[in-house]
mmCIF file of the N, C-alpha and C atoms, coordinates in Angstrom:
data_MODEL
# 
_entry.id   MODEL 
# 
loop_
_atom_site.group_PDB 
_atom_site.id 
_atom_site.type_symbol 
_atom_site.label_atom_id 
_atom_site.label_alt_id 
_atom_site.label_comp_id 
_atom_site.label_asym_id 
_atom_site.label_entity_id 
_atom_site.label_seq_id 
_atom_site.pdbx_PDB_ins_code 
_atom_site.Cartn_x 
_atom_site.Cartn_y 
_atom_site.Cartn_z 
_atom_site.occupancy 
_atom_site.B_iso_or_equiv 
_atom_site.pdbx_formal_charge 
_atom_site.auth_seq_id 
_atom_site.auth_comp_id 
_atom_site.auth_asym_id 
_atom_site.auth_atom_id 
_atom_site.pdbx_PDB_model_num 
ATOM 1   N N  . UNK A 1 1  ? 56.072 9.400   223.512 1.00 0.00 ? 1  UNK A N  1 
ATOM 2   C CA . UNK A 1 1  ? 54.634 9.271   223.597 1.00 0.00 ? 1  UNK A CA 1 
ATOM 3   C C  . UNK A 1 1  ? 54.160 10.062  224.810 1.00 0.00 ? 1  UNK A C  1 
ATOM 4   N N  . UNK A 1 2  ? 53.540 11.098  224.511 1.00 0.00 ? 2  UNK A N  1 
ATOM 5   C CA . UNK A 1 2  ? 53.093 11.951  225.607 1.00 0.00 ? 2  UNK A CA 1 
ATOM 6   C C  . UNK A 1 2  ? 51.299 12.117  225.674 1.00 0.00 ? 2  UNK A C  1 
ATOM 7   N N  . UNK A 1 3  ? 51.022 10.601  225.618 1.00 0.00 ? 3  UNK A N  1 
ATOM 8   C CA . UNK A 1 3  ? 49.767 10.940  225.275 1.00 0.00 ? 3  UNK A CA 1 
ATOM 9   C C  . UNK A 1 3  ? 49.155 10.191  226.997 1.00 0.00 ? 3  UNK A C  1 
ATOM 10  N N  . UNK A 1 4  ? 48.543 10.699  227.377 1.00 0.00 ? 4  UNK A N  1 
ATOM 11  C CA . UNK A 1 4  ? 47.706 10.725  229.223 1.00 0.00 ? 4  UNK A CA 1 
ATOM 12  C C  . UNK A 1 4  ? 46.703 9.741   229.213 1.00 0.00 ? 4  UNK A C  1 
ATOM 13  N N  . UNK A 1 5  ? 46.651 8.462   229.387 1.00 0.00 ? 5  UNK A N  1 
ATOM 14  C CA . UNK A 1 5  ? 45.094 7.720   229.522 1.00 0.00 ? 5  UNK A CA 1 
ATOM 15  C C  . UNK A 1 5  ? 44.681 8.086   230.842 1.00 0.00 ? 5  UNK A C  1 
ATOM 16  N N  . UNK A 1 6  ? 42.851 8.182   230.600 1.00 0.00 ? 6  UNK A N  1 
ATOM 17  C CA . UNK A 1 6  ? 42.577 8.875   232.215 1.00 0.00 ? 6  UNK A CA 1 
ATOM 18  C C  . UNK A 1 6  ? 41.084 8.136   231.740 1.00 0.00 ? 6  UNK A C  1 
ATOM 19  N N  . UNK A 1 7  ? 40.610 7.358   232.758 1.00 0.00 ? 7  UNK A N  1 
ATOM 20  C CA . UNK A 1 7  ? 39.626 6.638   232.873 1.00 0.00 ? 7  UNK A CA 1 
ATOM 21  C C  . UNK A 1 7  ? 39.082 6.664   234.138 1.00 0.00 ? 7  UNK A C  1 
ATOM 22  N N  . UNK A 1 8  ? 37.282 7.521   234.275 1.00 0.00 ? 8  UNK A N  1 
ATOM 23  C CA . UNK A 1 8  ? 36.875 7.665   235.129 1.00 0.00 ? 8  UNK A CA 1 
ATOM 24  C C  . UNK A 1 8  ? 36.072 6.315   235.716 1.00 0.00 ? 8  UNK A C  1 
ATOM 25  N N  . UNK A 1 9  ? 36.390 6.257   237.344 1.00 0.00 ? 9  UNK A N  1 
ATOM 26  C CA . UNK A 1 9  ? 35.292 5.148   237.650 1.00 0.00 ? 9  UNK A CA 1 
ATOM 27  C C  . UNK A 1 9  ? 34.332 5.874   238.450 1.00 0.00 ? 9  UNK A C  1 
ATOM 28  N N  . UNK A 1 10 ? 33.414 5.443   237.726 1.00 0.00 ? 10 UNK A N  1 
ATOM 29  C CA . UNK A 1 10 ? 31.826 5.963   238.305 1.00 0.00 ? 10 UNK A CA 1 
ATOM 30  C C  . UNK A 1 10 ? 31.647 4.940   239.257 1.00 0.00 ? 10 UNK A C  1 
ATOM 31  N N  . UNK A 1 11 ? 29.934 5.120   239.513 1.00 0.00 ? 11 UNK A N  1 
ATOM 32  C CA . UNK A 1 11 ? 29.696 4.226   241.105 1.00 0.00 ? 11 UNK A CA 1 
ATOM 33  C C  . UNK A 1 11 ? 29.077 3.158   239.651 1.00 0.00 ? 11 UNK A C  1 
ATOM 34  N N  . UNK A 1 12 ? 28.082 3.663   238.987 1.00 0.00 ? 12 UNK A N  1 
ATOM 35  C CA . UNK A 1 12 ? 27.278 2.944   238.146 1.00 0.00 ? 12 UNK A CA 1 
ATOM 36  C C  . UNK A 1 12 ? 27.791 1.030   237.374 1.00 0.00 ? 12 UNK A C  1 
ATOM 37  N N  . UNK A 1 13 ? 29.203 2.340   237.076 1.00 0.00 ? 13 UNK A N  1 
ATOM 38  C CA . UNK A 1 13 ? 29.579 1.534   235.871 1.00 0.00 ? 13 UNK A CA 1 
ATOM 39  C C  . UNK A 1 13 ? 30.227 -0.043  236.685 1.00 0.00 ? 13 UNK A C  1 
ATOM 40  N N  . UNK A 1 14 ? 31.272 0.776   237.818 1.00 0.00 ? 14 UNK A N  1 
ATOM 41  C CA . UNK A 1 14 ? 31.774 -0.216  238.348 1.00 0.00 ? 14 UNK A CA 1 
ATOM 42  C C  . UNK A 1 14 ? 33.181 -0.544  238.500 1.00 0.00 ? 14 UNK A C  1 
ATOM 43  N N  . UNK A 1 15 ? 34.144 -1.082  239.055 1.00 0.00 ? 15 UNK A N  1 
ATOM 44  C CA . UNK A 1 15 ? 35.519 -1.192  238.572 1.00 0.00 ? 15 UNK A CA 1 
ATOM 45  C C  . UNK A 1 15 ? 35.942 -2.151  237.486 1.00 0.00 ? 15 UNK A C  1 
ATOM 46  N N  . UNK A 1 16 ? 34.964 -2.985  236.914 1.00 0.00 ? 16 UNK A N  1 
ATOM 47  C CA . UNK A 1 16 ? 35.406 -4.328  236.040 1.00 0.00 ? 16 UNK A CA 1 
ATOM 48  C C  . UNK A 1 16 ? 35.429 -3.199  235.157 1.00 0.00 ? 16 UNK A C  1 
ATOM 49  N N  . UNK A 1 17 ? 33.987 -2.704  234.823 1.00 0.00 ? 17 UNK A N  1 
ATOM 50  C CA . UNK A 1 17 ? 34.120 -2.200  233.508 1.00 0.00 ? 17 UNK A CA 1 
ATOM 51  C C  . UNK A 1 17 ? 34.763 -1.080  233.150 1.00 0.00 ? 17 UNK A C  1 
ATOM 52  N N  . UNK A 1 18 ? 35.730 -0.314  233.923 1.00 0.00 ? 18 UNK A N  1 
ATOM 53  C CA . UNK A 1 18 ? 36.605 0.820   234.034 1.00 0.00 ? 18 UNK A CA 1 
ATOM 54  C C  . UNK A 1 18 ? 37.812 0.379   233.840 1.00 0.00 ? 18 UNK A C  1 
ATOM 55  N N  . UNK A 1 19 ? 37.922 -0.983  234.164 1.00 0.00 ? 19 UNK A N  1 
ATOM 56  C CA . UNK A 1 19 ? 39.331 -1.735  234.203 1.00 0.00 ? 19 UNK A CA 1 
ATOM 57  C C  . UNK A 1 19 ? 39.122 -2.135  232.742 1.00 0.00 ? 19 UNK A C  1 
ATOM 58  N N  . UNK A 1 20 ? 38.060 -2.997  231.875 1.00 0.00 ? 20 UNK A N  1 
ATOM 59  C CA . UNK A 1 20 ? 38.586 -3.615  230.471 1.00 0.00 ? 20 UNK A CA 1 
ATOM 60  C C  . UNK A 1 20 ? 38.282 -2.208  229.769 1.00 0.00 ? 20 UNK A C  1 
ATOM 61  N N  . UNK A 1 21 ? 37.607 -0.933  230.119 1.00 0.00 ? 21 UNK A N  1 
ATOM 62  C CA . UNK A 1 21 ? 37.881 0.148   229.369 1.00 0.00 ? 21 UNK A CA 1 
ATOM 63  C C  . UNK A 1 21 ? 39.036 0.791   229.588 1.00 0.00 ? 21 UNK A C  1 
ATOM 64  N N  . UNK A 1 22 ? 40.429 0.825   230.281 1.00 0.00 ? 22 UNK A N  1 
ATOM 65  C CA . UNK A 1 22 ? 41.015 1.024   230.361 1.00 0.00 ? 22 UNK A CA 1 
ATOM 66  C C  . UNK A 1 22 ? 42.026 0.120   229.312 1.00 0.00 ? 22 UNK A C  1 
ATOM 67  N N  . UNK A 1 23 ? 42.093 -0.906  229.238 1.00 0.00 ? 23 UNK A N  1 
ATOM 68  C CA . UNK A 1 23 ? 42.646 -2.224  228.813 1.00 0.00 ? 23 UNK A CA 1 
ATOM 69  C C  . UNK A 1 23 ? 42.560 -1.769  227.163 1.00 0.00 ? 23 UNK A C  1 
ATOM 70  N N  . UNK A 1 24 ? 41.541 -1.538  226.928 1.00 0.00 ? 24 UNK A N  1 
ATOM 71  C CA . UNK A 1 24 ? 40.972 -1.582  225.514 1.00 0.00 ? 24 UNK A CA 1 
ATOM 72  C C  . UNK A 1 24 ? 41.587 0.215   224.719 1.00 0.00 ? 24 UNK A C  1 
ATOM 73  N N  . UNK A 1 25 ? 41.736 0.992   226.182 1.00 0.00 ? 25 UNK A N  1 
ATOM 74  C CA . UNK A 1 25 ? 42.245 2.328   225.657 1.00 0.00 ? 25 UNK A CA 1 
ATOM 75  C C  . UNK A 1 25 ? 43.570 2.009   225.527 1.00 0.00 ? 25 UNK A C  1 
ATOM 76  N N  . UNK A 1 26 ? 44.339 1.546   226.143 1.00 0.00 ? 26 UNK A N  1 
ATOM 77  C CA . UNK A 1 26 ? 45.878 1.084   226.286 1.00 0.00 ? 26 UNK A CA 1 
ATOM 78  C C  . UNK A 1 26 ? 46.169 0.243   224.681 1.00 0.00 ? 26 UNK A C  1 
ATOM 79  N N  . UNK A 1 27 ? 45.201 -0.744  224.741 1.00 0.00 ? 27 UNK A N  1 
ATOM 80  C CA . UNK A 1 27 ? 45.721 -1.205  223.042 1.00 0.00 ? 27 UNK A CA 1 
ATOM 81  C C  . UNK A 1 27 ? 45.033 -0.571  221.776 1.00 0.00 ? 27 UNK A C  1 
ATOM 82  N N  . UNK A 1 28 ? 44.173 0.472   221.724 1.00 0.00 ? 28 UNK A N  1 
ATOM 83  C CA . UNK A 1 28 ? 44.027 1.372   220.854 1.00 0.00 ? 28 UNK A CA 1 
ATOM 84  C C  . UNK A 1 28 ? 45.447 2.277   220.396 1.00 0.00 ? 28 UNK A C  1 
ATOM 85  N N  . UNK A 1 29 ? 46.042 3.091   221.836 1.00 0.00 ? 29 UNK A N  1 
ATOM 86  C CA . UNK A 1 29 ? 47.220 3.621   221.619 1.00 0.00 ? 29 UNK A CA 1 
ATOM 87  C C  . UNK A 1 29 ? 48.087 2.823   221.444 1.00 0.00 ? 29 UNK A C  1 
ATOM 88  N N  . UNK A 1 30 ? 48.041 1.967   221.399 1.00 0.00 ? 30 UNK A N  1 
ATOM 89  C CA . UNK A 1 30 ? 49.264 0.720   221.599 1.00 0.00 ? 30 UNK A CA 1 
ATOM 90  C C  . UNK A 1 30 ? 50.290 1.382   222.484 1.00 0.00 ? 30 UNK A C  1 
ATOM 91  N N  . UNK A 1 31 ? 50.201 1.048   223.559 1.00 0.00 ? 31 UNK A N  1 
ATOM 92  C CA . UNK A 1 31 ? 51.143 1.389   224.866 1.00 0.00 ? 31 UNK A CA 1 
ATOM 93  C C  . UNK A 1 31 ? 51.554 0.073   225.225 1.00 0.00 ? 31 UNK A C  1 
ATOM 94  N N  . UNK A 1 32 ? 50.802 -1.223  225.325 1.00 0.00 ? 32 UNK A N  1 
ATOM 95  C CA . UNK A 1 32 ? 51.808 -2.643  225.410 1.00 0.00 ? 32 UNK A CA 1 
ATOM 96  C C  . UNK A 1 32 ? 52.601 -2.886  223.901 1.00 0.00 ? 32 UNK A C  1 
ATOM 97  N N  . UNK A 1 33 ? 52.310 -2.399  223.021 1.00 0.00 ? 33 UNK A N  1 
ATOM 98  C CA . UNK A 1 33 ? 52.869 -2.373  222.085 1.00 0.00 ? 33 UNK A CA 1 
ATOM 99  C C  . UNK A 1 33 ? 54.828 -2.011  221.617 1.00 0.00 ? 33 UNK A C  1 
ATOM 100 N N  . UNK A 1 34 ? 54.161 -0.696  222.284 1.00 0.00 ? 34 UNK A N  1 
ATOM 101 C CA . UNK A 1 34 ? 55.760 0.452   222.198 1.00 0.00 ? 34 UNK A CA 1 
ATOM 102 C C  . UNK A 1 34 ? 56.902 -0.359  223.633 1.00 0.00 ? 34 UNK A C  1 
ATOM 103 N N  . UNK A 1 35 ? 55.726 -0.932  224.484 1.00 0.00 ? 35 UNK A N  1 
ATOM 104 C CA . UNK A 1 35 ? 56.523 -1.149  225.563 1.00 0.00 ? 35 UNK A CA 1 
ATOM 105 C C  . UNK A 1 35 ? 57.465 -2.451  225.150 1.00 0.00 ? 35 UNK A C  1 
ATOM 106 N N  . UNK A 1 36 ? 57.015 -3.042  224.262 1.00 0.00 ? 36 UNK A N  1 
ATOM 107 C CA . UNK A 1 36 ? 57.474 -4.905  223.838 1.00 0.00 ? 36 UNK A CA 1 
ATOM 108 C C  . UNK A 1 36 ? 58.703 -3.931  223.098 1.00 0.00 ? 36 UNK A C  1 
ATOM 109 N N  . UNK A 1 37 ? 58.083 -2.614  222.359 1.00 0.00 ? 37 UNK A N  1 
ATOM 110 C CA . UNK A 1 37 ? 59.681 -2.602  221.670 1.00 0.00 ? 37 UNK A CA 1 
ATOM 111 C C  . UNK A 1 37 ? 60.544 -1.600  222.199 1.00 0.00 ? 37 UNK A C  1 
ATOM 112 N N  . UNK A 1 38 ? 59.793 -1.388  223.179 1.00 0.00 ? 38 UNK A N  1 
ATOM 113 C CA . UNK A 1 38 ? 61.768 -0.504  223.972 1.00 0.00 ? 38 UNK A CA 1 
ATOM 114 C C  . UNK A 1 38 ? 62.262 -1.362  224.937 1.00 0.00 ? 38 UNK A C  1 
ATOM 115 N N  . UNK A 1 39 ? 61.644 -2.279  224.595 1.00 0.00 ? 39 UNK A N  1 
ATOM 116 C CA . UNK A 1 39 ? 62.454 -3.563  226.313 1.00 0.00 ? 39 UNK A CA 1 
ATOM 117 C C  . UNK A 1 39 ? 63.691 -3.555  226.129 1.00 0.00 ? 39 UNK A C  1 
ATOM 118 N N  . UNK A 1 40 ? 64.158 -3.935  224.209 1.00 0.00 ? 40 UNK A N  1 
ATOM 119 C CA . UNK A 1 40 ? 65.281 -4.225  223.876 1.00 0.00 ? 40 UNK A CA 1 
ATOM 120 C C  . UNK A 1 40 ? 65.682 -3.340  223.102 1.00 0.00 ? 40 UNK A C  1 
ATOM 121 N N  . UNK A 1 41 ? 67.146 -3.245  222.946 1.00 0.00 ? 41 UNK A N  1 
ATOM 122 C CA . UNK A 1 41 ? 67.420 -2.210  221.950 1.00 0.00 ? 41 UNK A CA 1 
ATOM 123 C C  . UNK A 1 41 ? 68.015 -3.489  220.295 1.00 0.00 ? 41 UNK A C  1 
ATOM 124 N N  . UNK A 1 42 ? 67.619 -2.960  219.627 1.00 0.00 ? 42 UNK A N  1 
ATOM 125 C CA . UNK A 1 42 ? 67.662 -3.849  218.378 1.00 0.00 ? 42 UNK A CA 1 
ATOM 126 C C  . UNK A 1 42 ? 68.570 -2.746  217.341 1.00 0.00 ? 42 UNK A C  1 
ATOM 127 N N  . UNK A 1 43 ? 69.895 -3.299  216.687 1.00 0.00 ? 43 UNK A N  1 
ATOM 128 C CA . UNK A 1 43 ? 70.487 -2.342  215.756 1.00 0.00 ? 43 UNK A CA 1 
ATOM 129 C C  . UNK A 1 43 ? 69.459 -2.179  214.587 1.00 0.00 ? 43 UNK A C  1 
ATOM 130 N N  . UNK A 1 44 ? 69.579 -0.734  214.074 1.00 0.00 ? 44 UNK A N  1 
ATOM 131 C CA . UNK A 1 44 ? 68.634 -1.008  212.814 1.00 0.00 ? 44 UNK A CA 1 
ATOM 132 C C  . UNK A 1 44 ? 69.337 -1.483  211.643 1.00 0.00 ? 44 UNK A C  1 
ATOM 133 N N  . UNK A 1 45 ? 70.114 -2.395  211.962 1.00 0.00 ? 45 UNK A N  1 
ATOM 134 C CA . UNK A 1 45 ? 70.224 -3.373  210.781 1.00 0.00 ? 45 UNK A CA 1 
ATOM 135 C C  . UNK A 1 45 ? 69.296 -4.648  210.891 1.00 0.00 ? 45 UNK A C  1 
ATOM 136 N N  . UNK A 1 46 ? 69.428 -5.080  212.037 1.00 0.00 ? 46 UNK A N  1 
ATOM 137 C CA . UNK A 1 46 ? 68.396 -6.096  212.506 1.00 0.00 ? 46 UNK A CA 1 
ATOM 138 C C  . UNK A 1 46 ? 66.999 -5.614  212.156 1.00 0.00 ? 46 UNK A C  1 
ATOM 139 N N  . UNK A 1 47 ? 66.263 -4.513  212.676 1.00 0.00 ? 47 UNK A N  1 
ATOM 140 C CA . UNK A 1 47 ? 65.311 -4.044  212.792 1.00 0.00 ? 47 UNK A CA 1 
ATOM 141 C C  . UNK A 1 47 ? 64.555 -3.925  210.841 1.00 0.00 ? 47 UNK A C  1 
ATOM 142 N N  . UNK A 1 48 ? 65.526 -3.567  210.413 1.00 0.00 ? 48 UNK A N  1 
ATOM 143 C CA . UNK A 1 48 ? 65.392 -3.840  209.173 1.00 0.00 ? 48 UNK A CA 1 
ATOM 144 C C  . UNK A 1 48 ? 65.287 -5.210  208.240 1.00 0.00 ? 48 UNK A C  1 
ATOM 145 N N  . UNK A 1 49 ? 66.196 -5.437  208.605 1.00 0.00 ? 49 UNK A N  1 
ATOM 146 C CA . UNK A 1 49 ? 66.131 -6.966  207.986 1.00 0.00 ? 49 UNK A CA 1 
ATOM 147 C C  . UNK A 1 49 ? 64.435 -7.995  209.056 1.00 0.00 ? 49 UNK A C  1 
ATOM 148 N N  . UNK A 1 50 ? 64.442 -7.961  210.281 1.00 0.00 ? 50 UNK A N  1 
ATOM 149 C CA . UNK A 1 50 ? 63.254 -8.231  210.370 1.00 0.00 ? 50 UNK A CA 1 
ATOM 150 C C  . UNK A 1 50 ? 62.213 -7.775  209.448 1.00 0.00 ? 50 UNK A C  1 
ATOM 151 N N  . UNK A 1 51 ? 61.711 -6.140  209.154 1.00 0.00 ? 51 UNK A N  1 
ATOM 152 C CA . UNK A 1 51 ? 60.858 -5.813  208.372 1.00 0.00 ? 51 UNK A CA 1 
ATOM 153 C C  . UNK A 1 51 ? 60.524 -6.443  207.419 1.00 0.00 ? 51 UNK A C  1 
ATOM 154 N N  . UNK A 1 52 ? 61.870 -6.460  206.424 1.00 0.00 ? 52 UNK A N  1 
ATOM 155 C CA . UNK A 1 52 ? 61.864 -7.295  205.238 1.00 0.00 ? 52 UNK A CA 1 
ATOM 156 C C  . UNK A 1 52 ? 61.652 -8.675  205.441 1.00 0.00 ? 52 UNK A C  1 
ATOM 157 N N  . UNK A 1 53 ? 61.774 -9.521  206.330 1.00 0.00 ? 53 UNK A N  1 
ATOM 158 C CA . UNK A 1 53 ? 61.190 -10.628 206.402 1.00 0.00 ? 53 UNK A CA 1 
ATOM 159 C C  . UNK A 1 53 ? 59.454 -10.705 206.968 1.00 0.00 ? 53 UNK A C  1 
ATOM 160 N N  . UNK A 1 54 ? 59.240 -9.648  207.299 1.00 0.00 ? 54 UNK A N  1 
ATOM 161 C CA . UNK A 1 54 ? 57.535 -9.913  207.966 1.00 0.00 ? 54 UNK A CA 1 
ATOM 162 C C  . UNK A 1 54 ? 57.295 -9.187  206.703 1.00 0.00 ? 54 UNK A C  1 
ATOM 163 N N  . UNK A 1 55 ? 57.521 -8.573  205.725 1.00 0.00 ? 55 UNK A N  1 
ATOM 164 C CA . UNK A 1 55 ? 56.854 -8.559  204.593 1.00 0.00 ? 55 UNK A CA 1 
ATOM 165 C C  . UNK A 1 55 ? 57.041 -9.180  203.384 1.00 0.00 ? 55 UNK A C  1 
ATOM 166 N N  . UNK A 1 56 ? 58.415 -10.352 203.605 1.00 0.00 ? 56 UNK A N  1 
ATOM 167 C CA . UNK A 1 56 ? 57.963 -11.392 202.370 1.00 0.00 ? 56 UNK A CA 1 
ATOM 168 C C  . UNK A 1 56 ? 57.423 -11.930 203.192 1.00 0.00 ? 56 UNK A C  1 
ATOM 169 N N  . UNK A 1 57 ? 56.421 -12.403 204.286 1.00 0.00 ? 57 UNK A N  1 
ATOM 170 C CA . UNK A 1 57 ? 55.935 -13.644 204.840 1.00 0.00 ? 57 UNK A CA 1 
ATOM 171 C C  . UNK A 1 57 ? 54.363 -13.189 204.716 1.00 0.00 ? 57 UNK A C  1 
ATOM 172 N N  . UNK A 1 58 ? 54.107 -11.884 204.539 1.00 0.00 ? 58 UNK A N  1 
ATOM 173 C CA . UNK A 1 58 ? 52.800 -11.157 204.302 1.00 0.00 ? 58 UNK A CA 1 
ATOM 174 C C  . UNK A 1 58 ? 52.246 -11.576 202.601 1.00 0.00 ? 58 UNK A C  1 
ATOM 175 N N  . UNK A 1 59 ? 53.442 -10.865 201.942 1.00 0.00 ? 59 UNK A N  1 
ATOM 176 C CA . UNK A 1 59 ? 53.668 -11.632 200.535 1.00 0.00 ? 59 UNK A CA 1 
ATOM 177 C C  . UNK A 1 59 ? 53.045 -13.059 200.272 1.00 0.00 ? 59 UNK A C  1 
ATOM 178 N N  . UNK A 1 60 ? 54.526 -13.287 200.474 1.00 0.00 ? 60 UNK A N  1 
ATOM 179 C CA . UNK A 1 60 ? 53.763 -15.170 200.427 1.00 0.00 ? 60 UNK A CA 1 
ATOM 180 C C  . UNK A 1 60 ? 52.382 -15.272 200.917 1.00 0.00 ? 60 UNK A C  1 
ATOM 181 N N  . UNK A 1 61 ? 52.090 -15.081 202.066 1.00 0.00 ? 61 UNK A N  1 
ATOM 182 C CA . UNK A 1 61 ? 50.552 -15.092 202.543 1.00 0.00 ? 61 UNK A CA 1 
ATOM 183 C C  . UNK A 1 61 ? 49.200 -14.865 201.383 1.00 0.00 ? 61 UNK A C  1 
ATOM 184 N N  . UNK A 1 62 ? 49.916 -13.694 200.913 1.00 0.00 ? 62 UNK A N  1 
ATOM 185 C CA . UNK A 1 62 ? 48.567 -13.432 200.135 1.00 0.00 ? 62 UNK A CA 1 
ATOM 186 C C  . UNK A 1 62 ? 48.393 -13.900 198.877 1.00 0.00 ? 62 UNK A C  1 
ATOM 187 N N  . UNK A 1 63 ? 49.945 -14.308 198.474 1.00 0.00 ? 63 UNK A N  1 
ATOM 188 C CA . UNK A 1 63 ? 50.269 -15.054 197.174 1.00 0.00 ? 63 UNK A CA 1 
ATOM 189 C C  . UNK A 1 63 ? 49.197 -16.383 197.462 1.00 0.00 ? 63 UNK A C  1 
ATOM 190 N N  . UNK A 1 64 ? 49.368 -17.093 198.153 1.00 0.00 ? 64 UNK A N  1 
ATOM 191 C CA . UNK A 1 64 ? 48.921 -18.570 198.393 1.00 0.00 ? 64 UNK A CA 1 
ATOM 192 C C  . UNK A 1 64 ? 47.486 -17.857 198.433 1.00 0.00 ? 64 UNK A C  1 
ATOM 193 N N  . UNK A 1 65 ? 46.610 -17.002 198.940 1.00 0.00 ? 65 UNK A N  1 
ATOM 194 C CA . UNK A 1 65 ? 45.423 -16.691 199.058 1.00 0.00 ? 65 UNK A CA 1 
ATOM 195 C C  . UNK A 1 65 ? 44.781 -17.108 197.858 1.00 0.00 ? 65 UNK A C  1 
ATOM 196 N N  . UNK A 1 66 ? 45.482 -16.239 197.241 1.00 0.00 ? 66 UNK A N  1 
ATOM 197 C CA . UNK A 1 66 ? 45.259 -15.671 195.593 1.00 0.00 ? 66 UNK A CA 1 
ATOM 198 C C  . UNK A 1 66 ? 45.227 -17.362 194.762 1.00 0.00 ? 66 UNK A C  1 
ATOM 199 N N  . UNK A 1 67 ? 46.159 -17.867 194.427 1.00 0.00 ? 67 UNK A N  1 
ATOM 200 C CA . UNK A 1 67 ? 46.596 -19.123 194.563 1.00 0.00 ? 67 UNK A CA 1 
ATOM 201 C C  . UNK A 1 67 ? 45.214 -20.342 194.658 1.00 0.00 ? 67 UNK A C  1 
ATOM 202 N N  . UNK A 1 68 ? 45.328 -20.322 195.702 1.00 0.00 ? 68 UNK A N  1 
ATOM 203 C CA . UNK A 1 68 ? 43.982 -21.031 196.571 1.00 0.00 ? 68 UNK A CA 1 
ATOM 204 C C  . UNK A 1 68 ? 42.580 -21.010 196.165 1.00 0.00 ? 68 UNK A C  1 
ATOM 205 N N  . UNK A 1 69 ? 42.313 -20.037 195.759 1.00 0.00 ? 69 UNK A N  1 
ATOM 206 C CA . UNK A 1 69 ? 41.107 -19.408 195.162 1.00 0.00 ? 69 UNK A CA 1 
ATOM 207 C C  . UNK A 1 69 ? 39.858 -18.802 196.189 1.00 0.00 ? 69 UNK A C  1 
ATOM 208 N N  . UNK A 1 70 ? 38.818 -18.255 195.661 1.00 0.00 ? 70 UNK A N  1 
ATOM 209 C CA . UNK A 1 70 ? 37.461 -17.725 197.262 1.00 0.00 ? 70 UNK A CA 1 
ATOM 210 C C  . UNK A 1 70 ? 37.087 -19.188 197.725 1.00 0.00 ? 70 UNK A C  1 
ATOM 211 N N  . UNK A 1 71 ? 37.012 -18.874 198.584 1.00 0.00 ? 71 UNK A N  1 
ATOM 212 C CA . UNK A 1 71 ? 35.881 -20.287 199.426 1.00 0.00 ? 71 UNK A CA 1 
ATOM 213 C C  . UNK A 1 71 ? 34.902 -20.278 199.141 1.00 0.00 ? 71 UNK A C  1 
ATOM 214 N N  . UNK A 1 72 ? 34.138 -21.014 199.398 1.00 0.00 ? 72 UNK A N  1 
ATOM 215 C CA . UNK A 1 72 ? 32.491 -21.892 198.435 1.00 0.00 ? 72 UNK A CA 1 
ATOM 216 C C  . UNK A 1 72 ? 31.589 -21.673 199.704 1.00 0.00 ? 72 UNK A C  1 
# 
């Protein structure tokens, strides 16, 4: 990831609001994101078999939606 966040602080704006615009650029790129997953190194057998379980649990999810019927 070679991508540069650069967030100017003006006098106007202030440091709060330079700080949650900073915050908000960081989880657009997802940079706390990538960081949760290079902490650990995970075999991609694991890494896989997780997948496949967060997408039967997405599954099921939407099964029961469906299931359930619209709300009133």
């Amino acid at each position: 990831m070679s991508t540069t966040i650069r967030v100017e602080i003006e006098d106007r704006s202030g440091l709060e609001r330079s700080l949650r615009k900073f915050k908000k650029m960081c989880e657009t790129y997802g940079v706390v994101r990538e960081y949760r997953n290079r902490q650990e190194y995970k075999k991609p057998s694991v890494r896989t078999k997780e997948k496949t379980e967060a997408a039967e649990k997405r599954r099921r999810k939407s099964l029961f939606k469906v299931k359930r019927g619209p709300k009133i």
